[in-house]
N, C-alpha and C positions, 0 to 999 in steps of 0.2 A: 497182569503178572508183574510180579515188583522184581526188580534185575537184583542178581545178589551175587558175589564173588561165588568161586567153585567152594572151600571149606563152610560159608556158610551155610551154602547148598546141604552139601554133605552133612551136618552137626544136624539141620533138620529134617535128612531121612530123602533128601533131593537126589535126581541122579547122581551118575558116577561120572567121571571125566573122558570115560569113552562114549558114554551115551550119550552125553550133553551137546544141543545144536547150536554150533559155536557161530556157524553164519549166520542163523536165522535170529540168533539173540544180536547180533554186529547189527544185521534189518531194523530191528525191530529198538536200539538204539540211535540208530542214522533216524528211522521217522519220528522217534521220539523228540529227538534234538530241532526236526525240522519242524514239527508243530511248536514247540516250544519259542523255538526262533519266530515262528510266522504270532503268535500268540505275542510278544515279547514288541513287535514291529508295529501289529493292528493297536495294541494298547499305547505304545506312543504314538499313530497318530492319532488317537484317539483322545492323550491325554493335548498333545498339540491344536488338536481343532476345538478342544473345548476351552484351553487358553483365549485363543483367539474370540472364540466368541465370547468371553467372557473379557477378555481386553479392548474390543467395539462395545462391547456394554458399558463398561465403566470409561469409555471414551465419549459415547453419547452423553453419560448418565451427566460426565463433567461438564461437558458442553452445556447440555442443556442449564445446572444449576450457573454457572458462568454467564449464561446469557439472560437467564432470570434473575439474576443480582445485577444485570447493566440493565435491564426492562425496570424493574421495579424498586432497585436501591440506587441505580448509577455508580457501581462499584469497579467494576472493568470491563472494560471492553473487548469481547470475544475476538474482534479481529487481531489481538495484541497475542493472542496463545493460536491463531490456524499453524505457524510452523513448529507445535510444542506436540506432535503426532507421536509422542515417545508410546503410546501402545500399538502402531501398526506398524514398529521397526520389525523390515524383514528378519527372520532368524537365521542364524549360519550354520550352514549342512555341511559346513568341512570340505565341499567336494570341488567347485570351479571358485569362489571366492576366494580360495588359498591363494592363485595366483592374481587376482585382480588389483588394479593401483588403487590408492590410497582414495577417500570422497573427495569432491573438489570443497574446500575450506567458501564457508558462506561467506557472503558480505556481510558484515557487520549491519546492525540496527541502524536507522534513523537516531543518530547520536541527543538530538537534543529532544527528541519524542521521548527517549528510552530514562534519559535522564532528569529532565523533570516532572516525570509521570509519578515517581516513586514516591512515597511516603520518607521512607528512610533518606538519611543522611547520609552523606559521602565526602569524608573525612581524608583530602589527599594531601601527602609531604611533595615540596617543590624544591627539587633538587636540579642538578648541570642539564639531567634531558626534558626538563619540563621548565624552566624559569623563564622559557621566551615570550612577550606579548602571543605571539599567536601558536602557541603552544596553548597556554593556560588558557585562551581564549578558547580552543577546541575544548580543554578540562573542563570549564563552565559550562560550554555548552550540551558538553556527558553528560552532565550533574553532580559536578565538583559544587558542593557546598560551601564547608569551611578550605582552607590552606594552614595547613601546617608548616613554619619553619622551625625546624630541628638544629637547636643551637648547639647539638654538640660538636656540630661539624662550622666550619666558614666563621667569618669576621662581620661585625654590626656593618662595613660597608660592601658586603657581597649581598646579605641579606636585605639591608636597602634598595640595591639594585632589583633584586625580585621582588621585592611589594612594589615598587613602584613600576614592575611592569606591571601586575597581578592590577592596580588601582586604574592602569591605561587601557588592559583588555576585559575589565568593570566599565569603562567608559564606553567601548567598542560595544560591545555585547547586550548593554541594559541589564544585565546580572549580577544581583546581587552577592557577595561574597565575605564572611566571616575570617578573619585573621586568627591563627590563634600557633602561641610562643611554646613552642618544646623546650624546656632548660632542660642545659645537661645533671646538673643536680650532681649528689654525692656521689662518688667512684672510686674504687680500689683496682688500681692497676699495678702490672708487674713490672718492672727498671728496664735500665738499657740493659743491654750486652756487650760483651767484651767485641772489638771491632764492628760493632755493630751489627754481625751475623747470630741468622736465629741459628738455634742449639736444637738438636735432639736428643728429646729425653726416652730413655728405653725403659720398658714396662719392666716390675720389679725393684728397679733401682734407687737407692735412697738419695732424694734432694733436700737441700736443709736451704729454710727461706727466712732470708732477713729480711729487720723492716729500715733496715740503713738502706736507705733510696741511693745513694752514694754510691752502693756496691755496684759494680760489671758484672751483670751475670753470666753465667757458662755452665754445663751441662750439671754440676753439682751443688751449682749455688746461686737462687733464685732471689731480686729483689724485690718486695712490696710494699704499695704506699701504704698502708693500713700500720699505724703505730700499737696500737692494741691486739694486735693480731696474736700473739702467744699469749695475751691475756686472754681473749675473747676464745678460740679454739681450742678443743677438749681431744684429746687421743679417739679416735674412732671415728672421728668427724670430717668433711670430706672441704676440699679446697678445689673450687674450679675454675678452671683462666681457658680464654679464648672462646668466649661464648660454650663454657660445658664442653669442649675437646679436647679437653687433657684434665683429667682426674687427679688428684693427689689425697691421698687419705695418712694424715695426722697418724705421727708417731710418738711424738714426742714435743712438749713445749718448754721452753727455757726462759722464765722472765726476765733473771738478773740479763741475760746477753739479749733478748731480743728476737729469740730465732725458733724458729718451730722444724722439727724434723717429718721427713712426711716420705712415703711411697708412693711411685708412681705406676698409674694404673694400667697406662695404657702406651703405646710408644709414639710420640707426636712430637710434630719442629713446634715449636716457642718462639715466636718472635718479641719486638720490645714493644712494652707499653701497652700489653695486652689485657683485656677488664677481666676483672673477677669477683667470681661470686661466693659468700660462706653460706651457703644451704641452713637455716635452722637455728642462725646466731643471729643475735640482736646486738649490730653495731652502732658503736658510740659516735654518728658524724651529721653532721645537721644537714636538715632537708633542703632549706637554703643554703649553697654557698655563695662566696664573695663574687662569684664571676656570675652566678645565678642572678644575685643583684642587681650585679651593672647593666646585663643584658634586658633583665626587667624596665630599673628604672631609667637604664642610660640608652634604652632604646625602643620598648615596648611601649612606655607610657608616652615618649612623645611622639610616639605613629598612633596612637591610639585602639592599639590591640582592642580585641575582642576578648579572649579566652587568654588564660597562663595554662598549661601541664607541667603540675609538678611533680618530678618524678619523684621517684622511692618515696613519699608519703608514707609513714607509719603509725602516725597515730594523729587525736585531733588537734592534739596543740599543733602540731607540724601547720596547719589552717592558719592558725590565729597568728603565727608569725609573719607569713604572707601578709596577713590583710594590714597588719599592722603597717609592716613595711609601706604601702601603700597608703594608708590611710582609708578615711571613711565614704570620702568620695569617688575615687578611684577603684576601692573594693564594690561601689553598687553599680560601676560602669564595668568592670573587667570582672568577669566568671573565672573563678577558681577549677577547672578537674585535675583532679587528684587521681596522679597512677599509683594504682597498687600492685606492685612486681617485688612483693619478698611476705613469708609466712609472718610475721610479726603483722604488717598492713591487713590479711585477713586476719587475723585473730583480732584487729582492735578494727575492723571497718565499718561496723554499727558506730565508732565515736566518729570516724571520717568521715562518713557519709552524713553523719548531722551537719558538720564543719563547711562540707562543701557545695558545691553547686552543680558538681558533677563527679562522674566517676570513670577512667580510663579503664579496660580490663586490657592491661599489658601482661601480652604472653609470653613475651620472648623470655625477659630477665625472670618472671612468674616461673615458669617450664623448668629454672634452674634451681631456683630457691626451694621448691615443692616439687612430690614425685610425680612424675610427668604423667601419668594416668588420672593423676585428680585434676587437674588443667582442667577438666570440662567440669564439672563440681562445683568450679571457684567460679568459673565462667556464667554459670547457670545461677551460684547464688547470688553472686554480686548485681548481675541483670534483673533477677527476681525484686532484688531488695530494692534496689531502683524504682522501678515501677513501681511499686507499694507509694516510696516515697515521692512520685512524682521529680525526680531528677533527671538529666538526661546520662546515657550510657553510652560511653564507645568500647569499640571491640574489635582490637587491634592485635597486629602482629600475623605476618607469613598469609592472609586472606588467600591473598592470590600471588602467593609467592613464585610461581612457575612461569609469570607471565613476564616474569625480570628478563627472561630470556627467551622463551615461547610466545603466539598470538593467541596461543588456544590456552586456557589454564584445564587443571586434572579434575577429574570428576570429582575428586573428594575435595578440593579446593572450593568448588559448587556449591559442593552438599554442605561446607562450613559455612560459609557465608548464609545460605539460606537457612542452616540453623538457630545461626545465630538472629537472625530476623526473626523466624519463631519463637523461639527464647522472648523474645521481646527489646531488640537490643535497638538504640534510635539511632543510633553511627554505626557507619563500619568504616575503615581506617586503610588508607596504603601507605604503605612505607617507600621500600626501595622499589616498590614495582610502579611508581609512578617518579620516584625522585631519581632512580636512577636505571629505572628499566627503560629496553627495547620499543617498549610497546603504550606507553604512559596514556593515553588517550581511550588507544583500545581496551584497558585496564580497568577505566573507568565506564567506558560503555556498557562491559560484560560486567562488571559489578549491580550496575543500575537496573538493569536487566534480570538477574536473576534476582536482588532487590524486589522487584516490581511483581514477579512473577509469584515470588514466596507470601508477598501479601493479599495476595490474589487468595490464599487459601486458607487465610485466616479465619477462625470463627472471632468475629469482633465479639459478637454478647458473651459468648464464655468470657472474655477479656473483660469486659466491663463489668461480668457478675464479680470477677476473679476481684478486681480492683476495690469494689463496692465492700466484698467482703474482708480486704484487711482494711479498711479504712475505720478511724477509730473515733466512734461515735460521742459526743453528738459532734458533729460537721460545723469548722468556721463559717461563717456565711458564704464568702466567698467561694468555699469548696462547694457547697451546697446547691451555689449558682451555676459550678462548672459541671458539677456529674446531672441535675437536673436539663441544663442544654443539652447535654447528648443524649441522656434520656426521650428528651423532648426531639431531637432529631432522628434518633431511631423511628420513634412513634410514629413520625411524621414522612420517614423514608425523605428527609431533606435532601438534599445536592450537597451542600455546604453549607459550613459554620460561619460564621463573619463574627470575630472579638475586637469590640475597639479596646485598646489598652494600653496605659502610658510606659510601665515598668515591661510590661511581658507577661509578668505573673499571673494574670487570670487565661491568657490563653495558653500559660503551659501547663495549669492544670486544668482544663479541657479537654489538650492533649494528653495529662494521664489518662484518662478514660477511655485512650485507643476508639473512636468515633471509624466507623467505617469512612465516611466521607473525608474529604480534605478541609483545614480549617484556616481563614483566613485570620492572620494577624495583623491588624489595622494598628503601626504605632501611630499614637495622637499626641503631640505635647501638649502641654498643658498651659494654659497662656496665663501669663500675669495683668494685673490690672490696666498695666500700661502700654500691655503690647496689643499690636494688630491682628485681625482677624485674617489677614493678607499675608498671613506669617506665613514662611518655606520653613521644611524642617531642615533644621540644622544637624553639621555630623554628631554631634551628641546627642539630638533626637531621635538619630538612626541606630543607635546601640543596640536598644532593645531587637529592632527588626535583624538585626544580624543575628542576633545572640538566640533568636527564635530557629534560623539557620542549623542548631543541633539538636532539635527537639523536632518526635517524630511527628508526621503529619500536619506540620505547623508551614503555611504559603504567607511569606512578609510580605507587607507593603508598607509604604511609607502614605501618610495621609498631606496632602497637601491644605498649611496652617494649621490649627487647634483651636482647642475648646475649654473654656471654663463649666466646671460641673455644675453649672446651671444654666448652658447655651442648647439648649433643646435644637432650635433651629439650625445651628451649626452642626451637630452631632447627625440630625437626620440629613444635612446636606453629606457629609461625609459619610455614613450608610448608603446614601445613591452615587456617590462617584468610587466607594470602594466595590458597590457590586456592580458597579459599569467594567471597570478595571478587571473584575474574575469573569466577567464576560467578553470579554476580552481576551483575555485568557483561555479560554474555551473549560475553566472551572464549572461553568453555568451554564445555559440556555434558557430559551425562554418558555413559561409552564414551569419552571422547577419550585419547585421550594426550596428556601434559605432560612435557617435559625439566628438572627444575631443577638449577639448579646454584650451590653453595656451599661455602666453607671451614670446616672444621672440626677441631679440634686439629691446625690446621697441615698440612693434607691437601684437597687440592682431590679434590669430589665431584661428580660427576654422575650423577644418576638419572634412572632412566625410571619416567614412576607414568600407571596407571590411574584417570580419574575416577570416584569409585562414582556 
């Protein structure tokens, strides 16, 4: 019987409101509600126990393909995922958990298991809580690859002071480690203040901003360095200082005086000397500046960096200025990456990306200049185009920003990092969470870690069909030789790759073809007539092997003496001391197979060798 108010009873001819059984209808609702409920209770456990069992299925299902790719590929190793049981997390019933204390916080990994297990790169800034000998010595031993120092901060002799720890806990350690120079590059910042107290500006209110750097400013009247500024900005357009917290949108521009009139967005203190950004305007200020220089020439080139970043890069002349500056020898020893952090850099990064030798994805200044929901778009194409072109990629800004001041970072912090290793990206990058966080070490462990774990679930053959298929036919030889080696070590379900190589260049692109295995880069100098086969590599020898250091999947070695391209006998001594060495390493064991590949009287080689 279907329950119905008393009128609509009534309209279809139903009792009347004296004869109607008011208890037995209340009945006969109570057991309706109680099957319902009980119906309602059975189907969630129901849909619960079918989770479960369907979360032990795809918990075996994983294991099992995990332990079939370490049986038959040697790709990882199942014991590295037993504590990754994220489908048998018990579920929360609301009911005694409510008051229960917090899990006890894990020990942290095997710091140098976790860190140079990983394929990817780990790109850290060394800043006041990280510049100790045994400090950075822990960072290495996470799997700090490159060192960044960030020269918009400290003096050429603070910076000194840290590379030459960073070169004594290199000595300590046995690990190898990449330098590489953050210049602070062009910037628009906002003036002092009157007494030097920041000012509050309240939403609504109109502030008028010169570009007389001279001015004290004070709640109505803002200074900035940018001289073209009421040239460059349009009424409607948006001015933002203190990293994007405090808005001002254009009212009005005055050339003859100099001054732009503008509304403020939001109510915020202003301190002095605050950066800013013009979202959408193409300013007129060169990518080198003078103090970008000095720090280059008057301090990078005679420690003999690795890597420059140079920031706001816009287009590809911005390149050839660098290289210039440097010259022809300097430019093939020191890698250019080029950060792209403003909408003019993407619109012209097909010319930049030819120009360079790498590519920064800087999110921070990127997130201001461009509406912050396309941030992943820019992230995705820039990485994409990368690959294609066999260059290397970082992918930088806020990672793990939480752990500046937490040991644990946020799950979404996680799930970046590990997307971006999907994406395909060969670095990922810390900032202040190793230069001047809490926790610098730990930062670097749980990066390497979920690093490690994200490549765990890579399909490599999509990768490599993906690669194959932008690659633009017909193939230089040398490309020819690189995508044929991994071919040939899929085929063959190798262990690893072994490239001898003087520049680098043939084993980074190798490493475009994303190879499941890990691949060894054997730098070899190359000897002259006159010199010894007793030759040691020299620190110019070892460029390449550092410079391999941000390119994914690439394990350097330094070869001890060299080869002229027609020392056969040399070259296969150095194929058996370099797979002694990844044995060593525990790269290999023995039964494995190894693909190496090499040039030799002007004949590129590829073998397949059995480990004894």
């Amino acid at each position: 019987m279907n329950i119905m108010d008393v009128p609509t009873m009534r309209a279809l001819g139903g009792d009347d409101d004296d004869e109607y059984d008011w208890e037995g209808e209340k009945r006969r609702r109570e057991r309706k509600e109680r099957r319902e409920w009980a119906r309602l209770v059975a189907s969630a456990e129901q849909m619960e126990a079918a989770r479960r069992v369907k979360a032990q299925k795809w918990s075996r299902k994983l294991r099992s393909k995990l332990e079939h790719q370490r049986t038959i590929r040697g790709k990882v190793d199942v014991s590295e995922i037993e504590d990754l049981d994220v489908f048998d997390m018990p579920v929360h019933t609301g009911e005694a958990e409510l008051g229960a204390p917090p899990p006890t916080p894990q020990p942290p990994p095997d710091l140098e298991r976790a860190g140079r297990a990983c394929k990817t790169k780990i790109v850290c800034t060394l800043g006041p809580m990280s510049r100790s000998v045994d400090v950075i010595e822990r960072l290495l031993r996470a799997g700090m690859n490159v060192a960044r120092f960030n020269f918009s901060h400290g003096s050429h002799e603070y910076h000194q002071e840290t590379l030459d720890n960073l070169r004594a806990a290199m000595a300590n350690s046995g690990i190898l480690c990449a330098v590489l120079l953050d210049t602070k590059g062009p910037e628009i910042r906002t003036g002092m203040l009157k007494d030097g107290k920041a000012v509050q500006l309240e939403k609504g209110h109109t502030i008028t901003v010169t570009t007389d750097y001279s001015v004290q400013g004070d709640a109505s009247t803002i200074a900035m360095s940018y001289k073209s500024l009421a040239k460059h900005v349009r009424p409607g357009g948006q001015i933002l200082c203190a990293d994007g917290s405090i808005t001002l949108t254009v009212l009005a521009c005055n050339l003859d005086a100099g001054t732009v009139t503008c509304r403020c967005e939001n109510t915020a203190m202003l301190g002095e000397r605050k950066n800013v950004n013009l979202p959408g305007v193409i300013v007129d200020l060169p990518t080198i500046t003078d103090k970008d220089e000095t720090d280059i020439m008057g301090w990078g080139v005679p420690n003999g960096i690795d890597f420059i970043a140079a920031s706001f890069v816009r287009k590809g002349s911005d390149l050839r200025v660098i290289r210039k500056m440097l010259g022809a020898k300097l430019s093939e020893r020191t890698k250019i990456i080029s950060k792209v952090e403003n909408q003019e850099g993407l619109v012209n990064f097909d010319d930049i990306l030819r120009e360079s030798d790498g590519i920064m994805v800087a999110r921070g200044d990127l997130g201001m200049e461009i509406p912050i929901e396309k941030i992943f778009l820019a992230q995705k194409m820039m990485i994409h185009k990368c690959n294609d072109a066999g260059k290397p990629v970082i992918t930088a800004t806020q990672m793990l920003e939480s752990m500046v001041k937490s040991p644990r970072p946020t799950r979404a912090e996680c799930t970046d990092v590990a997307n971006a290793v999907i994406d395909g990206t060969d670095a990922v990058m810390l900032s202040g969470e190793t230069a001047a966080g809490k926790y610098p070490v730990e930062a670097v462990s749980v990066m390497a870690a979920i690093c490690r774990t994200a490549e765990a679930g890579l399909d490599y053959e999509a990768s490599f069909k993906s690669v194959m298929a932008a690659a633009r036919l017909p193939l230089s030889p040398v490309e020819s030789l690189a995508s044929s080696a991994v071919r040939t070590a899929n085929s063959v379900a190798a262990k690893l790759i072994v490239v001898l190589t003087r520049s680098g260049s043939t084993a980074g692109l190798v490493a475009k073809y994303r190879p499941y295995m890990p691949i060894l880069s054997v730098a070899v100098p190359v000897l002259e007539p006159t010199d010894s086969l007793e030759l040691f590599v020299e620190p110019s020898d070892a460029a390449p092997a550092r410079h391999a250091l941000l390119v994914r999947g690439l394990v350097p070695i330094l070869a001890e003496g060299g080869a002229r391209s027609t020392d056969s006998d040399t070259v296969l001594d150095i194929i058996s001391t370099s797979l002694d060495k990844a044995k060593s390493r525990g790269l290999i064991t023995s039964g494995d197979t190894t693909v190496v590949v090499h040039r030799i009287a002007g004949s590129a080689v590829i073998k397949i060798m059995q480990i004894p």
